[in-house]
C-alpha positions as CSV (number, residue, x, y, z in Angstrom):
1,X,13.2,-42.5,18.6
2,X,12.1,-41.8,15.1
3,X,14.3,-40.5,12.7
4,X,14.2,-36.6,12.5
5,X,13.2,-36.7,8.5
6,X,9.9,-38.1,10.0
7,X,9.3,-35.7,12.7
8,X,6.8,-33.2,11.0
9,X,3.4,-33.7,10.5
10,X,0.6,-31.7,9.5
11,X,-2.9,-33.3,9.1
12,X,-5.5,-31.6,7.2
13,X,-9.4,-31.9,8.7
14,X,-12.5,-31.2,7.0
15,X,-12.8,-27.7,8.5
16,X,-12.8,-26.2,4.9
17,X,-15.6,-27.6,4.1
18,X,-17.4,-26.8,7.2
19,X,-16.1,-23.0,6.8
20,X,-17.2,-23.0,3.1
21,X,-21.1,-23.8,4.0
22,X,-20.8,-21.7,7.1
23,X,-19.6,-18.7,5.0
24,X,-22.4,-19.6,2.4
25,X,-25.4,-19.2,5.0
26,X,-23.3,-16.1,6.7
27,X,-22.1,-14.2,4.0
28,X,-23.7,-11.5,2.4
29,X,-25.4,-11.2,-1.0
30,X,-24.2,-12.2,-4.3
31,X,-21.1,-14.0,-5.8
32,X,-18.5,-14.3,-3.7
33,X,-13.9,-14.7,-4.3
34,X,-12.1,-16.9,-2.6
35,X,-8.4,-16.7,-1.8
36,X,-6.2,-18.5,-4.0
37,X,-3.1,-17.9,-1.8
38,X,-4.5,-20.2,1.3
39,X,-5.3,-23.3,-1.2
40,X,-1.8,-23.4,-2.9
41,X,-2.4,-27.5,-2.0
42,X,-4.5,-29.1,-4.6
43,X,-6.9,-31.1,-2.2
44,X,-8.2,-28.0,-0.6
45,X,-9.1,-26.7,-4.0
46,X,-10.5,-29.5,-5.0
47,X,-13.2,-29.0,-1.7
48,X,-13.5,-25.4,-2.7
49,X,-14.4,-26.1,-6.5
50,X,-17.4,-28.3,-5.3
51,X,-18.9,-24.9,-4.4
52,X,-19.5,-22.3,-7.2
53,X,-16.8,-20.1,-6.2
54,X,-14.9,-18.0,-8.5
55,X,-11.3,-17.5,-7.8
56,X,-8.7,-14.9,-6.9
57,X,-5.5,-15.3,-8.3
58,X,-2.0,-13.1,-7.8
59,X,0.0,-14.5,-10.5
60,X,0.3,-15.8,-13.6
61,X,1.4,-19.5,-12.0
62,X,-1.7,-19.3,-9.6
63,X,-4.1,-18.7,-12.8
64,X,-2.2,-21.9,-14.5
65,X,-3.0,-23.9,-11.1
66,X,-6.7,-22.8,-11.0
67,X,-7.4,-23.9,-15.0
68,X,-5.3,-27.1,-14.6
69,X,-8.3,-27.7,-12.2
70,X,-10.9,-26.8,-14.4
71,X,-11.5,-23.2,-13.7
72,X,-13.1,-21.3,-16.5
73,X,-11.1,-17.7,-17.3
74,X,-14.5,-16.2,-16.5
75,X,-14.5,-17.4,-12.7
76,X,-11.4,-16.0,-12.1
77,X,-9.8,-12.4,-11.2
78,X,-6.1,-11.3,-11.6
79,X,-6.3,-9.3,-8.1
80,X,-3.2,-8.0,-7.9
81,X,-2.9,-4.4,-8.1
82,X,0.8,-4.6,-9.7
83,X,1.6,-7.0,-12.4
84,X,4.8,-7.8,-14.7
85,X,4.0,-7.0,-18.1
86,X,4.4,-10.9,-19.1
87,X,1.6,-11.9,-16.7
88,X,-0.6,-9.5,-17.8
89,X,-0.1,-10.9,-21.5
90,X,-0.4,-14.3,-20.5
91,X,-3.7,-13.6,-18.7
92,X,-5.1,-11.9,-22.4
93,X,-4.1,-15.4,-24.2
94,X,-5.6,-17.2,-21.6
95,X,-9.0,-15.2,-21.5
96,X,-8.7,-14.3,-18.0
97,X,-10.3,-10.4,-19.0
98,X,-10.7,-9.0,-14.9
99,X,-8.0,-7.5,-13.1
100,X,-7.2,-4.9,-10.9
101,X,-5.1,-1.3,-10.9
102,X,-4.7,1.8,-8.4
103,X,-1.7,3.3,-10.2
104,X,-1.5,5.3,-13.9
105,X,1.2,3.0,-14.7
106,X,-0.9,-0.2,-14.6
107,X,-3.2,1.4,-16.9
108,X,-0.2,2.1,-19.2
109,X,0.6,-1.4,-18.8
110,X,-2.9,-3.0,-19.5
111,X,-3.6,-1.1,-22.2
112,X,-0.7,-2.0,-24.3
113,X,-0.9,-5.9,-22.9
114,X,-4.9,-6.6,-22.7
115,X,-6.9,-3.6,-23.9
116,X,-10.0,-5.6,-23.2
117,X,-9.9,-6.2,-19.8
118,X,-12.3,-5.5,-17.3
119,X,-10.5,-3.6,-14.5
120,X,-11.4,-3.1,-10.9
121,X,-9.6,-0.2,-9.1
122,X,-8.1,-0.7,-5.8
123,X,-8.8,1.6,-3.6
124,X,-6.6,2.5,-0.5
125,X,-9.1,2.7,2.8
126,X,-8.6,2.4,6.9
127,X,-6.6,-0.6,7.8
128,X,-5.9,0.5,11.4
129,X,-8.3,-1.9,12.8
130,X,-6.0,-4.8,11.5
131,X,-3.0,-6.8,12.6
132,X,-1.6,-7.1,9.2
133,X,-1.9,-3.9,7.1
134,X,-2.0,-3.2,3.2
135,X,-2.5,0.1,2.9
136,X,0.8,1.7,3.3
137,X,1.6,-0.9,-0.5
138,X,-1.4,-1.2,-2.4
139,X,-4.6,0.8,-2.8
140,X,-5.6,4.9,-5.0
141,X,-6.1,7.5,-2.4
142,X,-9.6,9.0,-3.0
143,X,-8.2,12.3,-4.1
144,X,-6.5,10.1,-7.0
145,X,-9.6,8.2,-8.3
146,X,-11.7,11.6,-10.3
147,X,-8.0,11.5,-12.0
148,X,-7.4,8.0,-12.3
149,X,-11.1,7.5,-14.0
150,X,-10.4,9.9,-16.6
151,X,-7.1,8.3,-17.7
152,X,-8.5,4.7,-17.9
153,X,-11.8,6.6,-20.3
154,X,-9.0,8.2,-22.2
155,X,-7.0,5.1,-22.9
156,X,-10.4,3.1,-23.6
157,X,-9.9,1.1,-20.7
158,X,-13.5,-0.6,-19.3
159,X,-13.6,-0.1,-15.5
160,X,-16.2,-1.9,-14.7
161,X,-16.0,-1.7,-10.0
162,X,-14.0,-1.3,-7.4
163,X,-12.0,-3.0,-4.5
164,X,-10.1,-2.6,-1.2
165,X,-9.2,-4.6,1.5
166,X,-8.9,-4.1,5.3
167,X,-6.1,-5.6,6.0
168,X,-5.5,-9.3,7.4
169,X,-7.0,-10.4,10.8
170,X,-9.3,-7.4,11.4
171,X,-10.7,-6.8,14.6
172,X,-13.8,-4.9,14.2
173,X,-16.8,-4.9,11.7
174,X,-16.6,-1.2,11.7
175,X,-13.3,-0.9,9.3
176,X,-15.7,-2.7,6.4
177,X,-18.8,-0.1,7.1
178,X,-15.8,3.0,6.6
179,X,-14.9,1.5,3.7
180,X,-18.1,0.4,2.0
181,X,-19.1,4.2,2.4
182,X,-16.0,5.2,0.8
183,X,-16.7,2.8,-2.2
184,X,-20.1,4.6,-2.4
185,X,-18.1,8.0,-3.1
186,X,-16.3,6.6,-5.8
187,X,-19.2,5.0,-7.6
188,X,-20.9,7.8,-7.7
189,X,-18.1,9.9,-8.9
190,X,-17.6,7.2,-12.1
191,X,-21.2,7.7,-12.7
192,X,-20.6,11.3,-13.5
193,X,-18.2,10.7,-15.8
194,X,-20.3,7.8,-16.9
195,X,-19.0,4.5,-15.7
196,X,-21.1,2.3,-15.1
197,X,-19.8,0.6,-12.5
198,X,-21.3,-2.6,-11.2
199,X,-18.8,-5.0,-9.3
200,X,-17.9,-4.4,-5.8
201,X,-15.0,-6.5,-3.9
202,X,-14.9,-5.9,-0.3
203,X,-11.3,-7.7,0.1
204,X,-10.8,-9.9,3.2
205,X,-9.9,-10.1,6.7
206,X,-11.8,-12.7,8.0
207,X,-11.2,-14.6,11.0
208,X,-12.0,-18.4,11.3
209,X,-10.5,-19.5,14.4
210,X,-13.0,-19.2,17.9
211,X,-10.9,-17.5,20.0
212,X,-10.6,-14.3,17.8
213,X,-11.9,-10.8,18.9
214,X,-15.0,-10.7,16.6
215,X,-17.2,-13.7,15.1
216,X,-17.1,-14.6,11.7
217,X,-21.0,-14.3,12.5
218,X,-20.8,-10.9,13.6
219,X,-18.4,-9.3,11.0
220,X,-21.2,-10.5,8.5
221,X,-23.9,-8.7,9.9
222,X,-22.1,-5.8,10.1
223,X,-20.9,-6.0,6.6
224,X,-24.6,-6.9,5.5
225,X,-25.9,-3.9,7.5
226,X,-23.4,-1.5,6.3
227,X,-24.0,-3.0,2.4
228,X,-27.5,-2.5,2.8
229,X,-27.1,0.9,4.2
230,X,-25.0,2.0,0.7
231,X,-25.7,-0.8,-2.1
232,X,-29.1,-1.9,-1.6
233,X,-30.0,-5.2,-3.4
234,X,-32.2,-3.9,-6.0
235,X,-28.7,-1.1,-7.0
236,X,-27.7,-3.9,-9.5
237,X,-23.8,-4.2,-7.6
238,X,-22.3,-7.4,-7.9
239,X,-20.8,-8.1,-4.5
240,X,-17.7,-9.8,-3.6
241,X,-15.3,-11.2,-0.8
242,X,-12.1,-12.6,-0.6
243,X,-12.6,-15.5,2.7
244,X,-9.4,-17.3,2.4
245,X,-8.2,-17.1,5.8
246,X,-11.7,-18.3,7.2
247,X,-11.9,-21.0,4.8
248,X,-8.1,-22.8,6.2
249,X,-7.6,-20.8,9.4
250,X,-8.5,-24.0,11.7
251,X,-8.3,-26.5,8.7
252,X,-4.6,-27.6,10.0
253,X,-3.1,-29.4,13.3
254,X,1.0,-29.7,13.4
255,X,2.4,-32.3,15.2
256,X,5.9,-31.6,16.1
257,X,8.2,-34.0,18.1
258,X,10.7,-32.7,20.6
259,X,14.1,-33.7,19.7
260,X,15.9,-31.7,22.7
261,X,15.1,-30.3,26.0
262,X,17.2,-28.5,28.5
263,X,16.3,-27.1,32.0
264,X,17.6,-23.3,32.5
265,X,17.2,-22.4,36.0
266,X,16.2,-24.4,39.3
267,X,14.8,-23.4,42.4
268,X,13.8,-26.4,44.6
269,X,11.6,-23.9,47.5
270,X,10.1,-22.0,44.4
271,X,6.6,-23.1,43.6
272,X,2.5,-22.0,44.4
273,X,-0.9,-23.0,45.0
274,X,-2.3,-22.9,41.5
275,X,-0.3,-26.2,39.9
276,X,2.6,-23.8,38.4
277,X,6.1,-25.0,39.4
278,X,8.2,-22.1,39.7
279,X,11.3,-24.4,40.7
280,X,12.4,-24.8,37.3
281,X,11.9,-23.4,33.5
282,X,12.0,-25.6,30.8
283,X,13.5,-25.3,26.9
284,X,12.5,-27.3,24.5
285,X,13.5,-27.6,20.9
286,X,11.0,-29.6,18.3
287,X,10.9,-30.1,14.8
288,X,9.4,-27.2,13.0
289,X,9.3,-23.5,14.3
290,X,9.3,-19.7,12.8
291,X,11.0,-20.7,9.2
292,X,8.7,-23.6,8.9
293,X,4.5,-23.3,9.2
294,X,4.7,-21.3,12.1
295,X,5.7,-17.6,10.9
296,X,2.5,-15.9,12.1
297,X,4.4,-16.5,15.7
298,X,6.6,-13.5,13.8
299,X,4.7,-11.2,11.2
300,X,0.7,-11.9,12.4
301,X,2.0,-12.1,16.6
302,X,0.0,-15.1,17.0
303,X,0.7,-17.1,19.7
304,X,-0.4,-20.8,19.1
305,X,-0.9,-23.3,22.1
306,X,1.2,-26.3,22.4
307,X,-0.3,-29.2,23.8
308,X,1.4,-32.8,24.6
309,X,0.0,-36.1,23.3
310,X,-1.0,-38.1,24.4
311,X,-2.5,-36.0,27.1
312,X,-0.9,-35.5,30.4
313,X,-3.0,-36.2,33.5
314,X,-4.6,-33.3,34.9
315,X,-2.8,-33.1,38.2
316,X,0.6,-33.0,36.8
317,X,2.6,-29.7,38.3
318,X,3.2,-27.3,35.3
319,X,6.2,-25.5,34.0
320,X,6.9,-22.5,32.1
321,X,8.1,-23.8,29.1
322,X,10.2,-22.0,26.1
323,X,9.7,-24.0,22.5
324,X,12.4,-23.6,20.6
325,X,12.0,-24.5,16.5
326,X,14.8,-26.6,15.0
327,X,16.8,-23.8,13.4
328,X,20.0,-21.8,14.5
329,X,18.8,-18.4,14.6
330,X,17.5,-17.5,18.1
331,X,14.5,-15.5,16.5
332,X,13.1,-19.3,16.3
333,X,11.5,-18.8,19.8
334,X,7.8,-20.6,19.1
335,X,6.4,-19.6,23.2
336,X,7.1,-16.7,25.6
337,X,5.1,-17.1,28.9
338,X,3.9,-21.0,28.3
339,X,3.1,-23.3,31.1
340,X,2.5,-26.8,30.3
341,X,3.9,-30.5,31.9
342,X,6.7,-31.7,32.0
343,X,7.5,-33.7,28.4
344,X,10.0,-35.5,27.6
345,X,12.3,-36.0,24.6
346,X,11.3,-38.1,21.8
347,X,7.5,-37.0,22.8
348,X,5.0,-35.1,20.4
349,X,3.7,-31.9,21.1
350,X,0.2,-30.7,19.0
351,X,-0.5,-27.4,17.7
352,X,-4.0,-26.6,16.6
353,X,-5.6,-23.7,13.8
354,X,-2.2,-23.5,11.6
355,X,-4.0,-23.0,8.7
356,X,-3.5,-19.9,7.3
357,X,-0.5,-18.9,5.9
358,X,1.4,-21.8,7.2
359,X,2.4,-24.5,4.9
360,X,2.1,-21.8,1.9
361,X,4.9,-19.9,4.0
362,X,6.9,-22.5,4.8
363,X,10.9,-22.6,3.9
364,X,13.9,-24.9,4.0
365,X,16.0,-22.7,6.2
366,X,19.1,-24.6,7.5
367,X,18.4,-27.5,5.8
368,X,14.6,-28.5,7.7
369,X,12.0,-29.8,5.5
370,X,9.0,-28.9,5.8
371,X,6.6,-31.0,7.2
372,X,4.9,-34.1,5.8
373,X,1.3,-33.8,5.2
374,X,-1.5,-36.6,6.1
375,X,-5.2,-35.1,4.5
376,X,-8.1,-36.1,6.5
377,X,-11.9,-36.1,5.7
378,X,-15.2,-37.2,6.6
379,X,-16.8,-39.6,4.7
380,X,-19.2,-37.0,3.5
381,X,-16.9,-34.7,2.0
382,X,-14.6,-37.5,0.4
383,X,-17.9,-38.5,-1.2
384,X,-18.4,-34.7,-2.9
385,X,-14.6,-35.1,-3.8
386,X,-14.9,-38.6,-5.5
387,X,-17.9,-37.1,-7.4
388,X,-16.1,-34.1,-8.8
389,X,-12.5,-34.9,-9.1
390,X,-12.1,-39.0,-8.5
């Protein structure tokens, strides 16, 4: 058996470039964000900055990432609605001008540490149609924007659009249509007070695995519909998106070996027609879990499938199976009702679309590292890459 320091893999395919011409022929119109938060590894930037993206950033430490890369301050947005007072200044020296507000106090705070930014106001619309929720943290109600307007004209701030975002792993088109037509209310109220308003970040939310409710395909056409239905192309809006997710949701495969296994009930008459063994259940414990890459098992309730390698043959009985990760705490439960074959320890198990918010999650609880990580990539896009970065 290998030793345990070895035991976690993650191998990184050329699913984001894939995703990032897919999103180019889906998408809607205009310029459009990426996610900074998925790419924290430099390799998957690299394949991003090979397309004219501009780039999201939350901190001052992920705008110091994207210009060590070679991002101009002019492709990037601070899009945090909340910022320490440093990383607002450090943003002004570094010529990074856009951010975003929804309070009074961030417009205190702007105008004292870069009074020539160009703000976008977040605005706070229906998340309910998402696993993963912002709106209770971030976001002006629309009774708070006339208000909010007003403040930023008085401290000669430039607002220059607006933003909001769905929540993570939304689930139907219709949440972006609500909100587009929200967005329409308040440009329309700046122009009154005459703001000319022409950026408009529709947030993110999208899905890049298969199996998810809704098509990355079919949230597009909705969002296009409902974009042309309230900022036609000729309205002069600049649009935007934020596709982290879908560029890294199926980008990653784990490999995790099983280190223990123990058998927790056994029935010898129990068992049916359909291959599942009900005679005995099956725990195994392997070598990364909830306080590694695979959290979303907790806070998205994602439940990722676990299959053995090499494959078993097909006419092997099934068991239910619990997968334990490696730590202490019993909250590390990986599966619930999971049949697979029988595996045995020292054996590799493979889980598939750990992409998103995985590795960038990932802790040291207990001592665990966190897994190794092997990049792979067609001989197409390590061409691109050895053009532009090699």
């Amino acid at each position: 058996m290998e030793d345990f320091s070895t035991q976690n893999k993650t191998f990184l395919c050329s699913e984001v470039q894939r995703h990032s011409s897919s999103y180019q022929d889906t998408g809607g119109t205009g310029s459009r964000f990426r996610l900074c938060q998925q790419s924290k590894y430099y390799k998957v930037l690299h394949i991003l900055l090979t397309v004219p993206f501009k780039t999201h950033v939350m901190c001052q430490r992920e705008i110091e990432m994207v210009m060590s890369l070679g991002v101009t301050p002019d492709r990037i947005i601070y899009a945090h609605p909340t910022k320490p007072q440093s990383h607002i200044r450090h943003a002004c020296a570094s010529g990074v001008d856009m951010m975003t507000f929804d309070s009074e106090e961030e417009l205190l705070k702007i105008s004292t540490c870069h009074p020539k930014a160009k703000l976008v106001l977040r605005i706070s619309v229906d998340d309910s149609k998402s696993i993963l929720r912002f709106g209770t943290k971030f976001g002006a109600k629309l009774q708070s924007v006339g208000d909010l307007l007003k403040r930023a004209q008085e401290l000669h701030l430039n607002v220059t659009g607006v933003s909001f975002h769905v929540g993570s792993l939304c689930t139907d088109s219709v949440a972006f249509k609500t909100a587009i037509a929200d967005t329409r209310q308040v440009f329309d109220q700046a122009k009154t007070l005459g703001i000319d308003m022409r950026l408009l970040d529709i947030g993110g939310g999208f899905v890049g695995r298969t199996d998810w409710l809704i098509s990355f395909e079919q949230m597009a056409k909705g969002i296009n519909e409902a974009l042309d239905e309230f900022f036609s192309s000729d309205s002069g809006v600049r649009i935007m998106a934020e596709p982290g997710r879908y560029f890294v949701d199926t980008a990653c495969t784990l490999a995790v070996n099983i280190f223990s296994k123990k058998v927790v009930q056994s029935d010898p008459t129990q068992s049916n027609e359909s291959g599942k063994c009900l005679d005995k259940t099956i725990m195994y414990y392997v070598s990364d879990g909830v306080y590694g890459t695979m959290a979303s098992t907790i806070y998205d309730s994602l439940q990722f499938t676990f299959s053995p390698f090499l494959h078993k043959r097909v006419e092997e009985p099934t068991y239910q199976s619990i997968i334990w990760g490696p730590t202490c705490d019993s909250l590390d439960r990986l599966t619930r009702e999971f049949w697979m074959p029988e595996c045995d320890v020292g054996e590799w198990l493979l889980v598939r679309d750990i992409g998103a918010y995985s590795l960038t999650t990932a802790s040291d609880f207990n001592g665990f590292e966190k897994p190794q990580i092997y990049f792979v990539a067609t001989a197409q896009t390590w061409e691109i890459l050895s053009q532009h970065f090699f």
